[in-house]
py3Dmol code that shows the C-alpha trace and the ligand (Angstrom):
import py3Dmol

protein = """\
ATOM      1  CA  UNK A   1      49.105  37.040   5.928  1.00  0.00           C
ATOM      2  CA  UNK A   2      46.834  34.040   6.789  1.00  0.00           C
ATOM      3  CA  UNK A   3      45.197  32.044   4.125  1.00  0.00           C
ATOM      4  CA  UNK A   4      42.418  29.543   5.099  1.00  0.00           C
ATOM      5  CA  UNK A   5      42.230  26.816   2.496  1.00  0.00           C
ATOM      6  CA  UNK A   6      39.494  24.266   2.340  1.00  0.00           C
ATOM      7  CA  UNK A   7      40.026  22.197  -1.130  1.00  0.00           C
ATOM      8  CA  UNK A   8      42.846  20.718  -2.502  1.00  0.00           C
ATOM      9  CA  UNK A   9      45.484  22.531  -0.801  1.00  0.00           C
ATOM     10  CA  UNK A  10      44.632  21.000   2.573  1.00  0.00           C
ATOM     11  CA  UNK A  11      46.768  18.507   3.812  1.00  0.00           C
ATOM     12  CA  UNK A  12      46.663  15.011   2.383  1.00  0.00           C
ATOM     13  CA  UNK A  13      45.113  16.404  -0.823  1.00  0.00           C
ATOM     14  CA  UNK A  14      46.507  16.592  -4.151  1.00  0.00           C
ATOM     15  CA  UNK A  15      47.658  20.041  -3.972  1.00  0.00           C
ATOM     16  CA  UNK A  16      49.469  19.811  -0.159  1.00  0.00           C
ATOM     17  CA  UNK A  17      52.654  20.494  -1.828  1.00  0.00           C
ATOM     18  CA  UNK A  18      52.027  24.119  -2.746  1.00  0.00           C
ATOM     19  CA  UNK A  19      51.695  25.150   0.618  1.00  0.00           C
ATOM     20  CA  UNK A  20      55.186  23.635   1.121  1.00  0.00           C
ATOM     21  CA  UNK A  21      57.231  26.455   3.528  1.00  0.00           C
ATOM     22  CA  UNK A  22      53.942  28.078   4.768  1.00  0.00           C
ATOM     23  CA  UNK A  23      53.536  27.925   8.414  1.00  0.00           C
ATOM     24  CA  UNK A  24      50.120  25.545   9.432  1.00  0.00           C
ATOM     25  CA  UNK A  25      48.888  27.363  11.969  1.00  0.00           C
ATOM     26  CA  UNK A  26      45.486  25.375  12.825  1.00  0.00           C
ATOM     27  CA  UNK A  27      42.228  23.720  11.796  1.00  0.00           C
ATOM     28  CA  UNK A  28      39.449  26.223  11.398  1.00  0.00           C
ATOM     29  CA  UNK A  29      35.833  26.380  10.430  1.00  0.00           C
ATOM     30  CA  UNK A  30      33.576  29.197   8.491  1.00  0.00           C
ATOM     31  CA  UNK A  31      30.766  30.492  10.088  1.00  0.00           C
ATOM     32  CA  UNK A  32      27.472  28.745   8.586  1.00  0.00           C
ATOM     33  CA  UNK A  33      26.586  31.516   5.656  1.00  0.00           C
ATOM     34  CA  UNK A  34      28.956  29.461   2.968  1.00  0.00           C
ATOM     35  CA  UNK A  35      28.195  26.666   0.576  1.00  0.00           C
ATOM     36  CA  UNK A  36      30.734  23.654  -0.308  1.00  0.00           C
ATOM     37  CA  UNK A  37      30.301  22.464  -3.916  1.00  0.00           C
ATOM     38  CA  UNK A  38      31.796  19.906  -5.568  1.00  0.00           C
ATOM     39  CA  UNK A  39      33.224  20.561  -8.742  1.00  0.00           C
ATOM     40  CA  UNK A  40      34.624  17.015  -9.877  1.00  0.00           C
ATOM     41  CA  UNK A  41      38.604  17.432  -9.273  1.00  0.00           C
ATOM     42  CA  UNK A  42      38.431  20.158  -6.710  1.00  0.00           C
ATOM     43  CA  UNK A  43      35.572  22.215  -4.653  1.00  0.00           C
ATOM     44  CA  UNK A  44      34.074  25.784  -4.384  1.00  0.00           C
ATOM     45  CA  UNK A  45      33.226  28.416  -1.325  1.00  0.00           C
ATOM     46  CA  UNK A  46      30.423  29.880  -2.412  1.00  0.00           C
ATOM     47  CA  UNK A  47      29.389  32.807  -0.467  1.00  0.00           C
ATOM     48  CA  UNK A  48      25.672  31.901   0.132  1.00  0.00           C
ATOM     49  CA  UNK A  49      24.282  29.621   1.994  1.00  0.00           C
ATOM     50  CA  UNK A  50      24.136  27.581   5.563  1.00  0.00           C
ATOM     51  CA  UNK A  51      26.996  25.719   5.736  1.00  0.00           C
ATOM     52  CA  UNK A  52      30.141  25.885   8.012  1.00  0.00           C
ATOM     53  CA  UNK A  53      32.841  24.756   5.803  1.00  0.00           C
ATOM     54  CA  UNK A  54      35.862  23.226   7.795  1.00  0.00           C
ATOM     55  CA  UNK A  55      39.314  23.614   6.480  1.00  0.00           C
ATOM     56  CA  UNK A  56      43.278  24.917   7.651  1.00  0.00           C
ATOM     57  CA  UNK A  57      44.549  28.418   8.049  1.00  0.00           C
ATOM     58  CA  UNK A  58      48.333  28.405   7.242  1.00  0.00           C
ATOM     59  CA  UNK A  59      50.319  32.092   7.461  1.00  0.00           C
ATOM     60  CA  UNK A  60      51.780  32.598   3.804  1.00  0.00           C
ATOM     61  CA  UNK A  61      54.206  35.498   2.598  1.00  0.00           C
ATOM     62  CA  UNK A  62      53.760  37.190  -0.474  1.00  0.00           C
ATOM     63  CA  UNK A  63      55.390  35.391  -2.644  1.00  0.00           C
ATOM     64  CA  UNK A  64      53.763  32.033  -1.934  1.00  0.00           C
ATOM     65  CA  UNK A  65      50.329  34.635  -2.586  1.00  0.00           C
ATOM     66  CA  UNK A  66      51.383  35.528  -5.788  1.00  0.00           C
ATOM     67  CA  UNK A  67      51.838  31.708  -6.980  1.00  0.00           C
ATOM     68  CA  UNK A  68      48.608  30.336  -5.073  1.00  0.00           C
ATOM     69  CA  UNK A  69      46.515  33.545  -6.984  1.00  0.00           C
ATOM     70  CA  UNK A  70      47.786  32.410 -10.680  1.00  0.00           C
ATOM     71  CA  UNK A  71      47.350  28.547  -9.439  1.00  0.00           C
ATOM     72  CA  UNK A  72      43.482  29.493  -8.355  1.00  0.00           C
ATOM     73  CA  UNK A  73      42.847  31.644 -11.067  1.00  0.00           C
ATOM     74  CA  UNK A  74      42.245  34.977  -9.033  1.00  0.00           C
ATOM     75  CA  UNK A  75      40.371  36.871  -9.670  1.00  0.00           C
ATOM     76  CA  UNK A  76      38.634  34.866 -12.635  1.00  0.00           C
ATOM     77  CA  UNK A  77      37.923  31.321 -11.177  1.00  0.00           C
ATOM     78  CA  UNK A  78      37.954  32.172  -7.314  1.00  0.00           C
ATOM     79  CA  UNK A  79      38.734  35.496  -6.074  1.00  0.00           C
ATOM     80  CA  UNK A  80      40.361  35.947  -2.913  1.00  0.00           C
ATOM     81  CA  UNK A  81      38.619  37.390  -0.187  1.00  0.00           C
ATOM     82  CA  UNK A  82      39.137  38.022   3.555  1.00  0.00           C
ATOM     83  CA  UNK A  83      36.669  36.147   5.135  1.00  0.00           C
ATOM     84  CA  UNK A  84      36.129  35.627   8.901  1.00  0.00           C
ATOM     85  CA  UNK A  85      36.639  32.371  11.018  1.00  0.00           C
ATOM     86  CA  UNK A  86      34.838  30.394  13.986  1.00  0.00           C
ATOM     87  CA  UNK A  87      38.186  30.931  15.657  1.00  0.00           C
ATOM     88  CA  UNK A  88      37.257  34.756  15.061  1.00  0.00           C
ATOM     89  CA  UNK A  89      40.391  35.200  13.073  1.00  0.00           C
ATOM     90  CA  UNK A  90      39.769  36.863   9.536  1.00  0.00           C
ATOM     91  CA  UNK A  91      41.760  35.094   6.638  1.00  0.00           C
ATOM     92  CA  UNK A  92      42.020  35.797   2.922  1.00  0.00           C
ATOM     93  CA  UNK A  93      39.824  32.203   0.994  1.00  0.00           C
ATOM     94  CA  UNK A  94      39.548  31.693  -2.513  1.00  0.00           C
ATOM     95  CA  UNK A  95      35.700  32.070  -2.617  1.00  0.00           C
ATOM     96  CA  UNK A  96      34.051  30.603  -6.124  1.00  0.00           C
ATOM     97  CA  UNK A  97      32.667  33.501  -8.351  1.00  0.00           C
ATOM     98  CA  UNK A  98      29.219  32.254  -8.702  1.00  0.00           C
ATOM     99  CA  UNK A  99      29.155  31.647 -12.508  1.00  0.00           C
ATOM    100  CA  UNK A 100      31.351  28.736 -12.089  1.00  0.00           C
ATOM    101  CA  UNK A 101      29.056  26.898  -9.738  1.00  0.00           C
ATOM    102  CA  UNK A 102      26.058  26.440 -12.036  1.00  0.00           C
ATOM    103  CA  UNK A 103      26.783  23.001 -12.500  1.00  0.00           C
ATOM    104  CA  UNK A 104      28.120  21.778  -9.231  1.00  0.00           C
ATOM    105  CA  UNK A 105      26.552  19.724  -6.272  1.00  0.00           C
ATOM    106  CA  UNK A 106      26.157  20.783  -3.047  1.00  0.00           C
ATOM    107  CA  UNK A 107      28.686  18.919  -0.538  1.00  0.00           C
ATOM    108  CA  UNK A 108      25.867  19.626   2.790  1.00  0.00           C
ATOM    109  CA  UNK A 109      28.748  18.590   5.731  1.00  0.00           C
ATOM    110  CA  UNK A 110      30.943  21.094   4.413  1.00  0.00           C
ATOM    111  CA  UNK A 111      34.067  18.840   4.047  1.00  0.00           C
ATOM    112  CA  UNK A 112      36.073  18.251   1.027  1.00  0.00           C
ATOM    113  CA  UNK A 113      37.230  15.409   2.924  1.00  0.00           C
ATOM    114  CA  UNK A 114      33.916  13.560   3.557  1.00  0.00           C
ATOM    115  CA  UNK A 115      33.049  14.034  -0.615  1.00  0.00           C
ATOM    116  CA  UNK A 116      31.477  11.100  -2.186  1.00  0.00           C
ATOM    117  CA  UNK A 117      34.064   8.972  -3.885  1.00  0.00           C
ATOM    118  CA  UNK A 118      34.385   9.276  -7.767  1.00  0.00           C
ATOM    119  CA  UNK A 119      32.046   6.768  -9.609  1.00  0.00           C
ATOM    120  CA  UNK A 120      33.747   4.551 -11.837  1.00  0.00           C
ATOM    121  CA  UNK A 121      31.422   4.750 -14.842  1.00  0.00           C
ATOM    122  CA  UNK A 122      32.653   0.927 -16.488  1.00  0.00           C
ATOM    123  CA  UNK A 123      32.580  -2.272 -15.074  1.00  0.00           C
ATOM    124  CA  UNK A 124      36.562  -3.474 -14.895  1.00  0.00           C
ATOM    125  CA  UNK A 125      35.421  -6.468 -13.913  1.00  0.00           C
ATOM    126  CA  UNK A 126      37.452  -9.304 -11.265  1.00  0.00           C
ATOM    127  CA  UNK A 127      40.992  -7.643 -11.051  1.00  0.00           C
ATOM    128  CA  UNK A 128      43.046 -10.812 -12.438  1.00  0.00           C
ATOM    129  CA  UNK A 129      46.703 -10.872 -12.485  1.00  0.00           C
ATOM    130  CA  UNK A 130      47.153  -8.375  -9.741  1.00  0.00           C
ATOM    131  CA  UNK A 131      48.020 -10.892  -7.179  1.00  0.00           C
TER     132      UNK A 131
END
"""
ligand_1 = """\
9
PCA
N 41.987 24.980 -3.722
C 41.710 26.070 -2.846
C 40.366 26.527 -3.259
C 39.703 25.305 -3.773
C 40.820 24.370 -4.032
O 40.735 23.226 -4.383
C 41.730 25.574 -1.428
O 42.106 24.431 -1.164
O 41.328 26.342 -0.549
"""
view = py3Dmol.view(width=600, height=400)
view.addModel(protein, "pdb")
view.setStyle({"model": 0}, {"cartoon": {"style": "trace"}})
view.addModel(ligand_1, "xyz")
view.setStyle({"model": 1}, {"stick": {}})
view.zoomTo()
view.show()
């Protein structure tokens, strides 16, 4: 089945490497009824809003399923739902369940890719000795 992801499991993020063996298949977009929030270490589909949230579709087999559902916390966390696609093909998405996006801010282009970059909250000051 085709899974769109649109967090950490996209290429080049922290997670790539559990999508290692699934088939990438293309670059694809949700129609603008979504939300993209940030949740610190990884982001949320929430199914509300105006946003188009960009991401990857990759075909998976059941097994790989299986593993990505206990990884993402189905159907506590996120809960996997077929959604549909720009591209009009329908994939299943790990959408947020609402109650964990209470405290989460709003990324508005719809990219995990474009999210602000993490604030370091100390000053560490001129970086001797790493010359
Ligand atoms: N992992 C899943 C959902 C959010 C996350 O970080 C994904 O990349 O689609």
């Amino acid at each position: 089945m085709k899974l769109f992801v649109y967090g950490t499991l996209m290429r080049g993020e922290c997670n790539e490497e559990r999508l290692r063996g699934a088939r990438f298949i293309g670059v694809d977009c949700t129609p603008p009824i979504y939300s993209l929030v940030n949740l610190g270490p990884y982001p949320g589909l929430i199914e509300a809003g105006t946003t188009a949230v960009h991401g990857e579709v990759y075909e998976i087999d059941d097994v790989l399923l299986a593993a990505l559902d206990a990884f993402e916390e189905h159907p506590d966390v996120y809960l996997r739902t077929m959604i549909d696609l720009e591209s009009r093909q329908s994939a299943f998405a790990y959408v947020l369940r609402p109650e964990h996006a209470a405290a989460a801010t709003p990324l508005a282009r719809g990219d995990w890719r474009q999210r602000p970059a993490i604030e370091v909250p100390w000053d560490v000051g001129p970086l001797h000795g790493l010359k």
